[in-house]
C-alpha positions in Angstrom: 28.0 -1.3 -27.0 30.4 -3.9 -25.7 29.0 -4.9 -22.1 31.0 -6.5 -19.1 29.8 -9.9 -18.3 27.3 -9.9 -15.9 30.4 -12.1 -13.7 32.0 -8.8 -13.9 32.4 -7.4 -9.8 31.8 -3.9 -10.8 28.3 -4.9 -12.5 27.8 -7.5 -9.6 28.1 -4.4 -7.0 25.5 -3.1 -9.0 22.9 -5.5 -9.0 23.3 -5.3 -5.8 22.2 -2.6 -5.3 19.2 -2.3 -7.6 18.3 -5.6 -6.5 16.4 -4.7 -3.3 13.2 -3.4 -6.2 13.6 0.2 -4.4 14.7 3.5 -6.1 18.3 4.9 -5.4 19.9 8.0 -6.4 22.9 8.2 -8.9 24.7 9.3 -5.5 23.4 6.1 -3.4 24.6 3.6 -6.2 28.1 5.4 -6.5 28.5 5.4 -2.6 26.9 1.7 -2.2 28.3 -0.3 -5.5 31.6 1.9 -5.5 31.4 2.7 -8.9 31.6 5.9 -10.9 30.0 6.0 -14.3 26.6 4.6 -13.1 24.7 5.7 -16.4 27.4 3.4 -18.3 26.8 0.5 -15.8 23.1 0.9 -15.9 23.1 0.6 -20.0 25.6 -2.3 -19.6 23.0 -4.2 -17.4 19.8 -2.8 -19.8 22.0 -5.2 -22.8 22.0 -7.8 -20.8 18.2 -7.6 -20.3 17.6 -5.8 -17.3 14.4 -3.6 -16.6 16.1 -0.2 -15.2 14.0 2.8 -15.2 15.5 6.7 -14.6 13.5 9.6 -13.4 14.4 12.8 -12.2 13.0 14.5 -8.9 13.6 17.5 -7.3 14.4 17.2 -4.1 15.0 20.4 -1.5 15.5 22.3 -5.0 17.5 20.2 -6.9 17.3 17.6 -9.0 17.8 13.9 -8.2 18.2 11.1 -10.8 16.5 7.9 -9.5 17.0 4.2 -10.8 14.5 1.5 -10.4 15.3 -2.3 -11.9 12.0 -3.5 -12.5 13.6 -6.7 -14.4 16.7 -8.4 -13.5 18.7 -9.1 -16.2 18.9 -12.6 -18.2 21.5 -15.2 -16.6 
């Protein structure tokens, strides 16, 4: 995979957002960090060492993907 620099905004926006060390739904980090392909920005931060966990929950009957950053990637 070739990853963004971590200077990139779009990764930046991100971080962001997982930075706060609380779980957010695909649809939070799309609405928050204005970005569309968050499983592609996720494995962009995970190569440049960052802790990000998924899980799936359902929620009111349907199913919710969570992300946690546990580790922020290496600067």
């Amino acid at each position: 995979m070739h990853a963004a620099p971590l200077t990139s905004p779009r990764l930046q926006r991100v971080l962001a957002v997982l930075g706060d060390g609380r779980a957010h739904t695909t649809r939070d980090i799309v609405r928050r960090g204005r970005v569309m392909a968050v499983n592609a920005c996720v494995a962009e931060l995970r190569e440049h060492g960052a802790k990000i966990s998924c899980t799936a929950r359902i929620i009111t009957g349907r199913r919710r993907f969570f992300y946690l950053m546990t580790k922020g990637p290496r600067t």
